[in-house]
N, C-alpha and C positions, 0 to 999 in steps of 0.2 A: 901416604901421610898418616901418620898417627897421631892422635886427640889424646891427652891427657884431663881424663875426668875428675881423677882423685884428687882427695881432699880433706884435711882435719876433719875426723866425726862422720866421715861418709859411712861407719855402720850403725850410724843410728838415722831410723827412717826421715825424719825430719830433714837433717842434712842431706842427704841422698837427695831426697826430692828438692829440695830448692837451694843446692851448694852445689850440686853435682848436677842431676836431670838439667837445671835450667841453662847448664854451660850449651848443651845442646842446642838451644834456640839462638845462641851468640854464635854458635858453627854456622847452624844456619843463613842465617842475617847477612853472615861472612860470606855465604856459596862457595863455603870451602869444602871440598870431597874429602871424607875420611876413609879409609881402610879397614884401620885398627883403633881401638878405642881402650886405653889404659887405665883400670880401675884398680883402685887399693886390695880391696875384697872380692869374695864373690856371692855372698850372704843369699840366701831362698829370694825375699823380696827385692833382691840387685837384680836377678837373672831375673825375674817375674817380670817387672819394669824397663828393661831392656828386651826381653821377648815381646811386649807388647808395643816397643818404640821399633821395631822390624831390625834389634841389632840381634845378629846371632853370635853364640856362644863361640864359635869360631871366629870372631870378628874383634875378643875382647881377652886383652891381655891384663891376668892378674896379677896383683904387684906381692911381694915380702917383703920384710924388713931387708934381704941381703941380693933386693933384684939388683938387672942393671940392664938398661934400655938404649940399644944404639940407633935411630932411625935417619934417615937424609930429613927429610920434613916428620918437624914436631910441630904439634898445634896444640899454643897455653892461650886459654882466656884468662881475662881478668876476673877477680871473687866478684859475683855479682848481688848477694845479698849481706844484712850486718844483723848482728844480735838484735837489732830496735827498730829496724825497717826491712821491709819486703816491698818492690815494685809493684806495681799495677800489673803491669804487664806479665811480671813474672807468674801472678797468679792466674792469670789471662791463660798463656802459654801451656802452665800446669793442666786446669780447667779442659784448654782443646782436645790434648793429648789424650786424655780421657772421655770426651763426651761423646763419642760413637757407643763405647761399651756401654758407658751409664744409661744410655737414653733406652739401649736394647732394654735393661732390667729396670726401668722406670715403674717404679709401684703407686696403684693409682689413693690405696691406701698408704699412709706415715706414720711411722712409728715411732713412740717412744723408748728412748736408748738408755740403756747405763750401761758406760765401759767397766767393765771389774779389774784392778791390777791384781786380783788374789793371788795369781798365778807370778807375779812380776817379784824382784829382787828387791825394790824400793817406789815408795812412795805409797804404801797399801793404805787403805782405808782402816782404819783398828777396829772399829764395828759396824765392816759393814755387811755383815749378817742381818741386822736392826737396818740397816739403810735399805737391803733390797725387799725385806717384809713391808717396810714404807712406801718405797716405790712401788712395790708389785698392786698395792690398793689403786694406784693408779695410771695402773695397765703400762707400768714400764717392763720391756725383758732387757736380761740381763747377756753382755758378748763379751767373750775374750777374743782380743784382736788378735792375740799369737795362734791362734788357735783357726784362722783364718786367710784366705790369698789378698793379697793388696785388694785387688777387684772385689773380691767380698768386701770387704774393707768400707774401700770406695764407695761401692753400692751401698753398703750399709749407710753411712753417714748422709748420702748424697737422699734416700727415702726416709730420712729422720725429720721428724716432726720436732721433736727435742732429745738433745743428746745431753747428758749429763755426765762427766767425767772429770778423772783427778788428772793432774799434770802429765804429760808424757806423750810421746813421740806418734803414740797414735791420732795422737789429733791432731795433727798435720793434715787429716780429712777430713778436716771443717772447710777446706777449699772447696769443698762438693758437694 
């Protein structure tokens, strides 16, 4: 049996996590046995997220624009989240899937965050040179999330006392 994961925007982490990961928990539910698992990509953070969901890299077929897929059993879920809503549950699911690892790096200290996109393509802060001299008065540091494994990621957000950030896919770990 093979699970089709893929999906519009599966390489941006947001999607991935709650367009894709959560089809996983409808497999489940289903007690359907998978095989092979059909993703669009195979991006750093897909393989991170999949290694730590116990799928191996041998277990997962990458798609092209010029693939073509013949299997006896396919298995399609339905989309399960929309631009304006996210389930309870789905954040539920997210949440489990991660809370063995989180709990290990549980800091009994919290931190104050600011995500930087300095680094990113769109969406920068124009001065924010001036914004991290501000925050640093107030014992914030400063992380680039690309520069990081999901699990850092994760953990980071998950020991934040307050996170302050611009738009963008890394805060998708405010679930944590």
């Amino acid at each position: 049996k093979v699970a089709v994961l893929s999906t519009r925007g599966e390489s941006c982490f947001f999607h991935w996590i709650l367009d894709v990961i959560i089809r996983l928990h409808l497999i489940e539910q289903a007690e359907i046995s998978v095989e092979k698992y059909i993703v669009g990509s195979s991006l750093p953070f897909q393989k991170e997220v999949l290694s730590l969901l116990n799928i191996k890299s041998s277990d997962i077929i990458s798609l092209n624009s010029n693939s073509f897929i013949e299997a006896d059993n396919l298995v399609v879920t339905s989309r399960v989240t929309s631009a304006d809503y996210i389930h309870d549950w789905a954040i539920s699911y997210i949440k489990d899937l991660f809370e063995s690892t989180l709990n290990k790096n549980k800091s009994k200290k919290k931190k104050r965050v600011y995500i930087s996109r300095g680094n990113a393509g769109a969406r920068k802060i124009i001065n924010e040179a001036d914004l991290i001299m501000k925050l640093k008065k107030y014992n914030f540091e400063v992380y680039y999330l690309e520069k990081m494994s999901v699990i850092e990621q994760a953990t980071l957000f998950n020991n934040a006392e307050i996170i302050i950030a611009p738009h963008g896919a890394g805060n998708t770990h405010m679930i944590f």
